[in-house]
PDB file of N, CA, C and O in Angstrom:
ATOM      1  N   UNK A   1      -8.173 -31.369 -31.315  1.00  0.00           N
ATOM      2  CA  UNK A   1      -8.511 -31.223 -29.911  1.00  0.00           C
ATOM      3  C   UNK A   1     -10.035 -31.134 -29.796  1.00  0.00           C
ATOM      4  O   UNK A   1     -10.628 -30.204 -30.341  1.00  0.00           O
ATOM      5  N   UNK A   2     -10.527 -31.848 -29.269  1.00  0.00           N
ATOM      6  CA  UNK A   2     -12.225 -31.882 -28.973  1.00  0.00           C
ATOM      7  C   UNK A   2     -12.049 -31.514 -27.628  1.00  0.00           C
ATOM      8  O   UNK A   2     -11.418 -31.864 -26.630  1.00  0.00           O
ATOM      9  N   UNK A   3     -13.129 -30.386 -28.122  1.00  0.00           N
ATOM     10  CA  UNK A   3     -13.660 -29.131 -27.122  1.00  0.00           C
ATOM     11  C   UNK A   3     -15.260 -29.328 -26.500  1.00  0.00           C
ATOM     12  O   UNK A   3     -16.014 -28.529 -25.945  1.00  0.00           O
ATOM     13  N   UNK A   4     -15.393 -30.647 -26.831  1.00  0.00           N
ATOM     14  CA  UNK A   4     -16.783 -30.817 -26.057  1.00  0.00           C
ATOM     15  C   UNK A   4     -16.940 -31.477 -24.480  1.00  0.00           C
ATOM     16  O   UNK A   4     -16.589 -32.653 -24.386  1.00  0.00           O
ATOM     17  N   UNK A   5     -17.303 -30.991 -23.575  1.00  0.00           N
ATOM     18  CA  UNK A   5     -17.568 -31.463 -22.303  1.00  0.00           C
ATOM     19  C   UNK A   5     -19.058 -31.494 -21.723  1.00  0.00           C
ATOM     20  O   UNK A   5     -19.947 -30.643 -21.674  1.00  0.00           O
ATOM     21  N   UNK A   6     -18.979 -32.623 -21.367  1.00  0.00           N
ATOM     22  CA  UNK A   6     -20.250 -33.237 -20.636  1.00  0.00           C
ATOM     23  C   UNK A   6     -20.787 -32.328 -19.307  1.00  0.00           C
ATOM     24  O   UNK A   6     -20.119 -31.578 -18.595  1.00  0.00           O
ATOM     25  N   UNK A   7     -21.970 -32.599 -19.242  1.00  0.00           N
ATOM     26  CA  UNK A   7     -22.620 -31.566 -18.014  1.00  0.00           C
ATOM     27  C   UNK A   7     -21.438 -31.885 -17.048  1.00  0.00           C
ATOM     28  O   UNK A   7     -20.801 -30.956 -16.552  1.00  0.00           O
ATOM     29  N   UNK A   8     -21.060 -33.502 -16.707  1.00  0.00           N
ATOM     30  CA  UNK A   8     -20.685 -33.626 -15.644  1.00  0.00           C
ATOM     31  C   UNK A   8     -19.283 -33.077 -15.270  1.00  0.00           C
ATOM     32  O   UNK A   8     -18.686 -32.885 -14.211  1.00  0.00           O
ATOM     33  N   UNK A   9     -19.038 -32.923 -16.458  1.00  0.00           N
ATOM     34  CA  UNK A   9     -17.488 -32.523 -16.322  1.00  0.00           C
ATOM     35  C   UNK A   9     -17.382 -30.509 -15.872  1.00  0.00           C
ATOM     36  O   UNK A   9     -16.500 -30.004 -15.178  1.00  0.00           O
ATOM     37  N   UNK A  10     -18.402 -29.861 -16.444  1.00  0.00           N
ATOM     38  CA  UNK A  10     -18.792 -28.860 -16.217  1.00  0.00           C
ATOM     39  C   UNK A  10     -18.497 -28.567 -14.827  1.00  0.00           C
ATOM     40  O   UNK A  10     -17.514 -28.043 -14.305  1.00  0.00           O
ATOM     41  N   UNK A  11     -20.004 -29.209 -14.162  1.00  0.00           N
ATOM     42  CA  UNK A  11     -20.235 -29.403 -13.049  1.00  0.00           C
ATOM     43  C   UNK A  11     -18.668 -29.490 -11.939  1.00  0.00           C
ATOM     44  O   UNK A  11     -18.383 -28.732 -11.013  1.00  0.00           O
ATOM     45  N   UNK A  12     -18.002 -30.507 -12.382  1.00  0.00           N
ATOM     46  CA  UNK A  12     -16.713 -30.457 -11.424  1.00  0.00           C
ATOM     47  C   UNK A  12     -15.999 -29.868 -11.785  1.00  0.00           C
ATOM     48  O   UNK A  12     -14.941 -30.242 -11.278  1.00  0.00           O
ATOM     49  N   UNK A  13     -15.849 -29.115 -12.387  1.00  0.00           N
ATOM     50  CA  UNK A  13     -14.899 -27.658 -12.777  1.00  0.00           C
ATOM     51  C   UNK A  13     -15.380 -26.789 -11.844  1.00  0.00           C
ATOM     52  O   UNK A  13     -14.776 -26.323 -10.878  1.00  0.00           O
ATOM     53  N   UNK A  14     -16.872 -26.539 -12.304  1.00  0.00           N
ATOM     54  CA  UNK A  14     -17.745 -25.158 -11.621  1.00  0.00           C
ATOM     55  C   UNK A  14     -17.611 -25.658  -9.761  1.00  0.00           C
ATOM     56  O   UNK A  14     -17.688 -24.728  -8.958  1.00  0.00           O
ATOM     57  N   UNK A  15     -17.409 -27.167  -9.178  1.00  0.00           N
ATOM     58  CA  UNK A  15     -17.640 -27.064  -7.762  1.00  0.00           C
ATOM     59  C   UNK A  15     -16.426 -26.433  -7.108  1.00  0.00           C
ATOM     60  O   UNK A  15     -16.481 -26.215  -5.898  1.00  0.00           O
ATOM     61  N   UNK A  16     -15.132 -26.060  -7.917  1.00  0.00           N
ATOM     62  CA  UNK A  16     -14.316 -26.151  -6.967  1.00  0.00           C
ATOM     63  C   UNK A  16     -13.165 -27.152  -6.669  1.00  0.00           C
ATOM     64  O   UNK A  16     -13.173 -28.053  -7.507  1.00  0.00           O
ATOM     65  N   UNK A  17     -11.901 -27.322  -5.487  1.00  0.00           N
ATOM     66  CA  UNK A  17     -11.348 -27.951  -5.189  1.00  0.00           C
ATOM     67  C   UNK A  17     -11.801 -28.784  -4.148  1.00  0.00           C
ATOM     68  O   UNK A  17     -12.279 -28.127  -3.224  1.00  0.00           O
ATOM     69  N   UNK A  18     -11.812 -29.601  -4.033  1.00  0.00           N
ATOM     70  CA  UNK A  18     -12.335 -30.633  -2.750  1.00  0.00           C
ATOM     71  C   UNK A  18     -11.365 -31.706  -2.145  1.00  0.00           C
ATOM     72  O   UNK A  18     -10.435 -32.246  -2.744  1.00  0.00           O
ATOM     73  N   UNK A  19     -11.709 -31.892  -0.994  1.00  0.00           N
ATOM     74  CA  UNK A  19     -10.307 -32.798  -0.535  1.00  0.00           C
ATOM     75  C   UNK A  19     -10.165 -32.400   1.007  1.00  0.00           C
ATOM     76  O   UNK A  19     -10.609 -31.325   1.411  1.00  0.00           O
ATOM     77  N   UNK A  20      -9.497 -33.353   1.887  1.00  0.00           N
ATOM     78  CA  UNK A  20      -9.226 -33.052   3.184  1.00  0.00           C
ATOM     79  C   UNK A  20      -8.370 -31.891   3.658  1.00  0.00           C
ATOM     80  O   UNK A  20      -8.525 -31.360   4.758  1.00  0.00           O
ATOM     81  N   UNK A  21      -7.100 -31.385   2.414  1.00  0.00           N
ATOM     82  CA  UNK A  21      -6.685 -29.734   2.439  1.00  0.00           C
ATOM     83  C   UNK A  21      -7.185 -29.038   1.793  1.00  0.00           C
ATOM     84  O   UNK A  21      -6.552 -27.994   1.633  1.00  0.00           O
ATOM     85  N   UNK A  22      -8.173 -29.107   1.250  1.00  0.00           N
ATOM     86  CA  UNK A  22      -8.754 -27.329   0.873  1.00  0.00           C
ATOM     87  C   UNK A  22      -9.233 -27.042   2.205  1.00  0.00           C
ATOM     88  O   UNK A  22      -9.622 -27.789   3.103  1.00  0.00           O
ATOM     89  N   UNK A  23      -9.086 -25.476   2.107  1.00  0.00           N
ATOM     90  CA  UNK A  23      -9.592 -24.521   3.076  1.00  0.00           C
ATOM     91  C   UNK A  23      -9.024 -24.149   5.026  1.00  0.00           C
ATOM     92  O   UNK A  23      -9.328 -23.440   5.985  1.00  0.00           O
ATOM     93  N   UNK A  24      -7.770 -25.524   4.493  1.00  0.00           N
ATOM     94  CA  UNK A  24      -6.938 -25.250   5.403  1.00  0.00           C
ATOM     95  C   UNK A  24      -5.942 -24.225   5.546  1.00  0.00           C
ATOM     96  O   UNK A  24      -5.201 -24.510   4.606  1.00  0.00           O
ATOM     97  N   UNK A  25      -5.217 -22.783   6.344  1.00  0.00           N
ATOM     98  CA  UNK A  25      -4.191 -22.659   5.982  1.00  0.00           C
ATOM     99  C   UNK A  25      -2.810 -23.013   6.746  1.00  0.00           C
ATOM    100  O   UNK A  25      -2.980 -23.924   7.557  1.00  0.00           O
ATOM    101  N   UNK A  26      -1.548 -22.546   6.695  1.00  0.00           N
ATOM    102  CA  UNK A  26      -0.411 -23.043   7.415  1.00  0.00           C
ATOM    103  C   UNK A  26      -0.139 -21.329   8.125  1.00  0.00           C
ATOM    104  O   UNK A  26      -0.487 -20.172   7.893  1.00  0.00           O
ATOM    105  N   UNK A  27       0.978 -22.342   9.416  1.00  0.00           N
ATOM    106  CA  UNK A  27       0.849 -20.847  10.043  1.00  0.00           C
ATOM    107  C   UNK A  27       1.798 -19.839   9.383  1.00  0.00           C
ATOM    108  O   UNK A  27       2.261 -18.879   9.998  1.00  0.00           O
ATOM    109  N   UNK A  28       2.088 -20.134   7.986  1.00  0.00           N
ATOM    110  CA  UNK A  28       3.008 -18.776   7.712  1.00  0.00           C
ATOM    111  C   UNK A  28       2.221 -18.520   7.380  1.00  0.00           C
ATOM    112  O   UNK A  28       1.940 -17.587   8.132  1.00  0.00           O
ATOM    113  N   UNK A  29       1.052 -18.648   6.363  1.00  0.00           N
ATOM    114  CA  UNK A  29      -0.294 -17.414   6.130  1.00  0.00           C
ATOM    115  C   UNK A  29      -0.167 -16.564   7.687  1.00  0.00           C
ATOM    116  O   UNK A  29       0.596 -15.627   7.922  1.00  0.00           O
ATOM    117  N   UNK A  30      -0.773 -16.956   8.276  1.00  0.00           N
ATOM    118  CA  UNK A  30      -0.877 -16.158   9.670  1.00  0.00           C
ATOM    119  C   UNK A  30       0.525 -15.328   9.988  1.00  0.00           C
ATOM    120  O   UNK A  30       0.443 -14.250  10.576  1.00  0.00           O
ATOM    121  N   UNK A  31       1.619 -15.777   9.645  1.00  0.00           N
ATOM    122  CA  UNK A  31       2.658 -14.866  10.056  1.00  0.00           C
ATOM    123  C   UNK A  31       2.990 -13.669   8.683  1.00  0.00           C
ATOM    124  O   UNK A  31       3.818 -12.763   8.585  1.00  0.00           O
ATOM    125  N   UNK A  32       2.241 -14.025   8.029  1.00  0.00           N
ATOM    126  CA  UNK A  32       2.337 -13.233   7.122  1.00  0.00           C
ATOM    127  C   UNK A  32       1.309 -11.945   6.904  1.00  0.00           C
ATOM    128  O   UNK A  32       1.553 -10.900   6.301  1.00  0.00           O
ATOM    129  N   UNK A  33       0.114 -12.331   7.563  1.00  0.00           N
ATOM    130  CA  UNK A  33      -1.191 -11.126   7.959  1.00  0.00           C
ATOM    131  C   UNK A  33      -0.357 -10.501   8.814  1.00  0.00           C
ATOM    132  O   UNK A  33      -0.105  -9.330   8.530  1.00  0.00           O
ATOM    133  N   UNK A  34       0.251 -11.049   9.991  1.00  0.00           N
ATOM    134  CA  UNK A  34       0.714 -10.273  11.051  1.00  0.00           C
ATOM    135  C   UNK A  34       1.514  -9.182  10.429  1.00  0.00           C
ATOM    136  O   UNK A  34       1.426  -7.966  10.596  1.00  0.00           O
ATOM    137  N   UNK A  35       2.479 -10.024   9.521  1.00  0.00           N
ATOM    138  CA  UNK A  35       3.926  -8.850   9.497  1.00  0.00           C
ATOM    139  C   UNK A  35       3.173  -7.965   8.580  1.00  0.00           C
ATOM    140  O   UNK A  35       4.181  -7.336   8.257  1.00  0.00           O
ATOM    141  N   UNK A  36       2.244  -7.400   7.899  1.00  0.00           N
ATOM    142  CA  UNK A  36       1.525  -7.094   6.759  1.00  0.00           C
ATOM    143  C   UNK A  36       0.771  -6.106   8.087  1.00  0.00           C
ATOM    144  O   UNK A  36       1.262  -4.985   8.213  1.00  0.00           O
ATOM    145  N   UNK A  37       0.116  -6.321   8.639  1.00  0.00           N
ATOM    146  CA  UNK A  37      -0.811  -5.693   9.656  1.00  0.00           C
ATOM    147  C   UNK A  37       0.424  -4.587  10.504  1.00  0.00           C
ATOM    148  O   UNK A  37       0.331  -3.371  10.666  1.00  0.00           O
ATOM    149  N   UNK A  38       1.611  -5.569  10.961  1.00  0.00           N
ATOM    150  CA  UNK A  38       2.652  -4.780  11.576  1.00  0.00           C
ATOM    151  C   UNK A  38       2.723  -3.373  11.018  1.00  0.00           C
ATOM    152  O   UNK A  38       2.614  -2.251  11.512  1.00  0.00           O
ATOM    153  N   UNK A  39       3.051  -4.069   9.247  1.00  0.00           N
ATOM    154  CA  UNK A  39       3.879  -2.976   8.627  1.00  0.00           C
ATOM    155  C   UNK A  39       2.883  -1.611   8.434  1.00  0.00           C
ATOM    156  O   UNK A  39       3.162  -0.412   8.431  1.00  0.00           O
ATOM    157  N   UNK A  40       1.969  -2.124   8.321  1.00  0.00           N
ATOM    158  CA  UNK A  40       0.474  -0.787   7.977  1.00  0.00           C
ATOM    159  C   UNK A  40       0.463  -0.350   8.884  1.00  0.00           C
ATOM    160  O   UNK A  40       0.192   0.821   8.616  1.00  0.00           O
ATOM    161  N   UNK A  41       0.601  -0.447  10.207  1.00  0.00           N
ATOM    162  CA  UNK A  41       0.616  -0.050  11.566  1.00  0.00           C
ATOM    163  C   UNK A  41       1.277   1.048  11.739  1.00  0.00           C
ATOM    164  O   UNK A  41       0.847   2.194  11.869  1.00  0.00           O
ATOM    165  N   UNK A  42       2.982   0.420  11.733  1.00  0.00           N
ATOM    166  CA  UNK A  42       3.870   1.230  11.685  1.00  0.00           C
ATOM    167  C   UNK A  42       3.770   2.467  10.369  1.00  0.00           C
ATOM    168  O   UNK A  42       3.809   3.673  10.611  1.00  0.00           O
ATOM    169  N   UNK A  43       3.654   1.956   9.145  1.00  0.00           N
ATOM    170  CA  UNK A  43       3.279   3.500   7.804  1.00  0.00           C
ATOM    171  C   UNK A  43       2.395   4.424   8.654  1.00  0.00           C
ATOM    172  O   UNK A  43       2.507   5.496   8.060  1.00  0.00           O
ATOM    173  N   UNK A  44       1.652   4.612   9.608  1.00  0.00           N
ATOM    174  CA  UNK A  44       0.250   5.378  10.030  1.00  0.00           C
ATOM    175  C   UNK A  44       0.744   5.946  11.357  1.00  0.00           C
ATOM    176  O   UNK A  44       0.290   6.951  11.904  1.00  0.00           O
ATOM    177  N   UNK A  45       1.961   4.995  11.906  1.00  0.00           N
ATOM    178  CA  UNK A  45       2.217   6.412  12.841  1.00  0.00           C
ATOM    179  C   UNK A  45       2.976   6.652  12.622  1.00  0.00           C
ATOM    180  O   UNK A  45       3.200   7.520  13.466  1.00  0.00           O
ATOM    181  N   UNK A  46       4.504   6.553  11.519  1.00  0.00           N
ATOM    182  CA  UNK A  46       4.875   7.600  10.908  1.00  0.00           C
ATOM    183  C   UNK A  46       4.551   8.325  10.199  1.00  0.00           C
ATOM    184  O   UNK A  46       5.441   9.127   9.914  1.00  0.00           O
ATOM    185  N   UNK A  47       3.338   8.525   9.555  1.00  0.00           N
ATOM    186  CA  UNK A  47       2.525   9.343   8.771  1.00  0.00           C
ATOM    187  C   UNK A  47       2.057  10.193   9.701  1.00  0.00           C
ATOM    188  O   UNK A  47       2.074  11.413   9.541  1.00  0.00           O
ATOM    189  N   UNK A  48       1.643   9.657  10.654  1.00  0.00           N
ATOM    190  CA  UNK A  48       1.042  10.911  11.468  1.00  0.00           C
ATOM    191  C   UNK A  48       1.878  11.389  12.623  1.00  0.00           C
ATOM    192  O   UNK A  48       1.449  12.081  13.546  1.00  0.00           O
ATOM    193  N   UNK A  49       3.357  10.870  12.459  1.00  0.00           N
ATOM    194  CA  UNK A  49       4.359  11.526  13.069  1.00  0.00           C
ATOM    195  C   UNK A  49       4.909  12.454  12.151  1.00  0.00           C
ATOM    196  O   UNK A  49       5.413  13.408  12.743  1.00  0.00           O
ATOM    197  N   UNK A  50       4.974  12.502  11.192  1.00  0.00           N
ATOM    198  CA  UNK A  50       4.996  13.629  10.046  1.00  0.00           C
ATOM    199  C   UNK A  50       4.412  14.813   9.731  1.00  0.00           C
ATOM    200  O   UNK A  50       4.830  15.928   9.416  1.00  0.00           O
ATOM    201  N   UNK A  51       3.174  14.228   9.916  1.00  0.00           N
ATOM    202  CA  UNK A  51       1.992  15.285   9.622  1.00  0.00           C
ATOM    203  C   UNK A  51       1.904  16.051  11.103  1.00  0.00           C
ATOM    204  O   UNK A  51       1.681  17.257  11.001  1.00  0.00           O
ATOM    205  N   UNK A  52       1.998  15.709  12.013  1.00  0.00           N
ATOM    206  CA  UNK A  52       2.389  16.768  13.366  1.00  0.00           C
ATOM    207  C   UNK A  52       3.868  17.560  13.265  1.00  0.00           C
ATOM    208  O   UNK A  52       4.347  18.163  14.226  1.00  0.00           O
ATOM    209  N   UNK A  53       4.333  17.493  12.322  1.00  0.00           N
ATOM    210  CA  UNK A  53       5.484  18.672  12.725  1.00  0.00           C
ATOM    211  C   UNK A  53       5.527  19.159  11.454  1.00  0.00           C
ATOM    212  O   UNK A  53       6.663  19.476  11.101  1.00  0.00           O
ATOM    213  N   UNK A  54       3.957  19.456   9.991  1.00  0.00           N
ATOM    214  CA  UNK A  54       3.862  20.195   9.414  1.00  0.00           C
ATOM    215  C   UNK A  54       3.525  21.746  10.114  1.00  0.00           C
ATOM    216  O   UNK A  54       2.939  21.803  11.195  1.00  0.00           O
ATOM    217  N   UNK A  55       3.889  22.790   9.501  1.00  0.00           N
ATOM    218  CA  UNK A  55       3.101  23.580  10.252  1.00  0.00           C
ATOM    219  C   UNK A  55       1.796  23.891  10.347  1.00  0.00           C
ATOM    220  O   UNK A  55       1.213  23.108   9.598  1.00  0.00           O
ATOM    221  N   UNK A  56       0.879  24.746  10.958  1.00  0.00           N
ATOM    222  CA  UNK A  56      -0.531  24.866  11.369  1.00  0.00           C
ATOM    223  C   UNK A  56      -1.477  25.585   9.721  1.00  0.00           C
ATOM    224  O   UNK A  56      -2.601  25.397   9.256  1.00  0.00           O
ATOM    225  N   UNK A  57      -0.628  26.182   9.422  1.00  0.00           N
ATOM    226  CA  UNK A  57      -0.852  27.327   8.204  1.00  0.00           C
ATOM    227  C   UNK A  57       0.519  27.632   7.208  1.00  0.00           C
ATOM    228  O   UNK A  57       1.665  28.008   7.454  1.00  0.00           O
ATOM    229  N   UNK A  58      -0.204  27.276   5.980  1.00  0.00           N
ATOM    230  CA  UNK A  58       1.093  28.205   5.137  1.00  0.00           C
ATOM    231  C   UNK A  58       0.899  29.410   4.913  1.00  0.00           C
ATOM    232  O   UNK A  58      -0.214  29.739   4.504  1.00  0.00           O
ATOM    233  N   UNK A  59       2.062  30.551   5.143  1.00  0.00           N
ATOM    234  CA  UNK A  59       1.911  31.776   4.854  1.00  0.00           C
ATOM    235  C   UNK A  59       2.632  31.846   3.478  1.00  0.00           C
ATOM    236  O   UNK A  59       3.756  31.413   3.226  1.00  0.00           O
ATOM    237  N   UNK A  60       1.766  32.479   2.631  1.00  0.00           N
ATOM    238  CA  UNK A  60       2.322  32.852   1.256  1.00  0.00           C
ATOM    239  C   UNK A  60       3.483  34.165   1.251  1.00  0.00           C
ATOM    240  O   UNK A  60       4.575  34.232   0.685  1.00  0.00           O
ATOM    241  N   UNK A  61       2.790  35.124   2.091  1.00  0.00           N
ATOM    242  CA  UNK A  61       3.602  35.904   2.356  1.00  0.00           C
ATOM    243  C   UNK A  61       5.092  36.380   2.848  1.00  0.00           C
ATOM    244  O   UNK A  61       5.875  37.218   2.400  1.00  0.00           O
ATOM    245  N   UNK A  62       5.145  35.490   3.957  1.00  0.00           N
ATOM    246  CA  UNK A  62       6.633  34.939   4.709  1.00  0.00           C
ATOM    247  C   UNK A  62       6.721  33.775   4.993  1.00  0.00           C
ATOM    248  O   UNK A  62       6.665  33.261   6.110  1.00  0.00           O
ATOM    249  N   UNK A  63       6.909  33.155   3.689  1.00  0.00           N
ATOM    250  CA  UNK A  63       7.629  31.561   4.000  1.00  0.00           C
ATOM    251  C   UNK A  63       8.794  30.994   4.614  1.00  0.00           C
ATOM    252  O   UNK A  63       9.186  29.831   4.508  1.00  0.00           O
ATOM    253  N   UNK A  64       9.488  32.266   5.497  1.00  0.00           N
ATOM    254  CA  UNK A  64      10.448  31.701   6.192  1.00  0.00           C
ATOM    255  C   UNK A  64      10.413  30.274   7.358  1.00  0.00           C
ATOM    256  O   UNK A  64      11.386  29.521   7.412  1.00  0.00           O
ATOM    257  N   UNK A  65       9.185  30.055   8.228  1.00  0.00           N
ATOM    258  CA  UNK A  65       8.905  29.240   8.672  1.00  0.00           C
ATOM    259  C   UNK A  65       8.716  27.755   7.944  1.00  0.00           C
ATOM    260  O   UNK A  65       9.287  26.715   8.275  1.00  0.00           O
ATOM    261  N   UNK A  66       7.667  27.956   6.759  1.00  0.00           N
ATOM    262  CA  UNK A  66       7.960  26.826   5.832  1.00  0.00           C
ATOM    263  C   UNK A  66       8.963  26.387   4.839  1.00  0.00           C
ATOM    264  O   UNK A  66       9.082  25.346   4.194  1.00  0.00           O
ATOM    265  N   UNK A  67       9.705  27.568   4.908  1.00  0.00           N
ATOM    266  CA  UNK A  67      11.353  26.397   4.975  1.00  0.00           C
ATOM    267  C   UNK A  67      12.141  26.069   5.329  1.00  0.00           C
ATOM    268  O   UNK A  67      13.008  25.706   4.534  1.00  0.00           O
ATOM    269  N   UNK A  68      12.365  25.979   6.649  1.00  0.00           N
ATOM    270  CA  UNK A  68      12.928  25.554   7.444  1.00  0.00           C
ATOM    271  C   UNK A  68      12.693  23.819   7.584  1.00  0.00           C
ATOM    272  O   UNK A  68      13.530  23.124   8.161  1.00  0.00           O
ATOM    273  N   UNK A  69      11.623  23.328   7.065  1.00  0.00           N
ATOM    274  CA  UNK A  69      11.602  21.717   6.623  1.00  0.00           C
ATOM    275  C   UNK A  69      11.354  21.884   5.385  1.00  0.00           C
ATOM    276  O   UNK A  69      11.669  20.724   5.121  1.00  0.00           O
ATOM    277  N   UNK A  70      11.057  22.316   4.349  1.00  0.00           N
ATOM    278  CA  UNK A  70      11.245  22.220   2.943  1.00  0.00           C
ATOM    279  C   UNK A  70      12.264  21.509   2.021  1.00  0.00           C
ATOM    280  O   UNK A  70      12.053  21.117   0.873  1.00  0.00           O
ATOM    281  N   UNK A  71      13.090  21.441   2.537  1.00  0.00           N
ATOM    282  CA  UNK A  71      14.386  20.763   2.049  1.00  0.00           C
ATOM    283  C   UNK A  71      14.787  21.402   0.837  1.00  0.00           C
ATOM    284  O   UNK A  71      15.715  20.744   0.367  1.00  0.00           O
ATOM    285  N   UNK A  72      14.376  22.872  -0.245  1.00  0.00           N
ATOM    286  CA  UNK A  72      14.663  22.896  -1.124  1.00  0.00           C
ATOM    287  C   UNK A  72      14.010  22.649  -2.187  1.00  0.00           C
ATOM    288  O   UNK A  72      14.427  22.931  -3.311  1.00  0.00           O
ATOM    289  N   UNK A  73      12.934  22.103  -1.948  1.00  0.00           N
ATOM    290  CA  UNK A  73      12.349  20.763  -3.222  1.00  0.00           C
ATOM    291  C   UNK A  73      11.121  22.228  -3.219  1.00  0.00           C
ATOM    292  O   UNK A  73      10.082  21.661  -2.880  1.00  0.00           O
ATOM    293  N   UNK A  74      10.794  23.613  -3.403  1.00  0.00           N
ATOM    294  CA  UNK A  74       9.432  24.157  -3.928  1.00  0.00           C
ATOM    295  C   UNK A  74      10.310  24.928  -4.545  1.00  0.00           C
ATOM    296  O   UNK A  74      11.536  25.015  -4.482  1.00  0.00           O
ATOM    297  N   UNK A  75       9.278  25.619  -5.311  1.00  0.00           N
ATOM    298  CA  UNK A  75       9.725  27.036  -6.712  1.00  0.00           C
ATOM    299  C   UNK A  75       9.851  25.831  -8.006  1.00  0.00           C
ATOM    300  O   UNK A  75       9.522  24.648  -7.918  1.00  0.00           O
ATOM    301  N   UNK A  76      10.290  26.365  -8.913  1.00  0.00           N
ATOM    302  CA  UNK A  76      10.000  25.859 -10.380  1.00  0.00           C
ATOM    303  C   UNK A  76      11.134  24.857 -10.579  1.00  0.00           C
ATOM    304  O   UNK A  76      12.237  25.403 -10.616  1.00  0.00           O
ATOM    305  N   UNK A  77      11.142  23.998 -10.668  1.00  0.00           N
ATOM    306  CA  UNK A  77      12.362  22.748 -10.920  1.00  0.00           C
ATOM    307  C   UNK A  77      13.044  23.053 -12.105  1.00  0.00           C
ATOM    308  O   UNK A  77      14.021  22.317 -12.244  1.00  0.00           O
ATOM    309  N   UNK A  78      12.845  24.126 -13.306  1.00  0.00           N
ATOM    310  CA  UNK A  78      13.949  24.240 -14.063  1.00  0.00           C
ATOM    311  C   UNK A  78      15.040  25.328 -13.625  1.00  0.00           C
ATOM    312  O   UNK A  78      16.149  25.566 -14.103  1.00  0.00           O
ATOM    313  N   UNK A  79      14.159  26.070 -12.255  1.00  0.00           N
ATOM    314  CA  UNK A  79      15.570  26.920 -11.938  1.00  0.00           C
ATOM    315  C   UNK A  79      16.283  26.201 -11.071  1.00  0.00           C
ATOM    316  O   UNK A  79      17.365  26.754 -10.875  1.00  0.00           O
ATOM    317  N   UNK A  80      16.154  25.172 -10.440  1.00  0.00           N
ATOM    318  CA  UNK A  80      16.853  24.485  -9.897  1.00  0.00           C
ATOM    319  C   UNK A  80      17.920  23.764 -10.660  1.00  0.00           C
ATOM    320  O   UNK A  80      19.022  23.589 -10.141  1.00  0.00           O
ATOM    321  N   UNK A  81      17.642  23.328 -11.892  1.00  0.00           N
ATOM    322  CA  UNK A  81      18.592  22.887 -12.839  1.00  0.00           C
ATOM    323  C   UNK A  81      19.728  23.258 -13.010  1.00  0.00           C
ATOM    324  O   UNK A  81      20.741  22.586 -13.202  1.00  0.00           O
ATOM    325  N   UNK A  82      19.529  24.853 -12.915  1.00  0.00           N
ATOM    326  CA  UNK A  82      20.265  25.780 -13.442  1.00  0.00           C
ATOM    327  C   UNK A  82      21.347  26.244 -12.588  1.00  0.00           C
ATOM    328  O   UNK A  82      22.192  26.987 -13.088  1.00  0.00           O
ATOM    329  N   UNK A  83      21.452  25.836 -11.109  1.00  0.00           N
ATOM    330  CA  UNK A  83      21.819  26.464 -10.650  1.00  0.00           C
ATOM    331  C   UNK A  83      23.260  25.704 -10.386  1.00  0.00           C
ATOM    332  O   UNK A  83      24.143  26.263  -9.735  1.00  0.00           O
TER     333      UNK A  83
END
């Protein structure tokens, strides 16, 4: 296999694709930013529909308020094993 190439051949490697379709796109690119833009949209206001019904403060002291959405899931996961 000969591995030698001419400037010129260089050269049209290094320019790129060329032609009447480069740099065109089709409209599913575009429907595809959209649904992509949609979906990030929607993650951010359920994120911050979430984050409004954390509470204001955790109390270490009386965590009865913070578990009432806790679901269970704090304290040490091997006593949970156990139980």
């Amino acid at each position: 296999m000969n591995m030698t190439y001419t400037a010129a051949q260089i050269t049209d490697v290094l320019a790129g694709p060329e032609g009447p379709e480069f740099g065109k796109a089709s409209p599913l690119g575009l429907l595809v930013v959209l649904l992509l833009l949609g979906g990030t949209i929607f993650l951010i206001w359920s994120m911050n529909k979430h984050i409004k019904r954390l509470p204001k403060n955790f109390d270490w002291d009386h965590p009865e308020d913070d578990q009432a959405a806790d679901d269970g899931t704090d304290g040490d996961p091997r006593q949970q094993q156990s139980r």
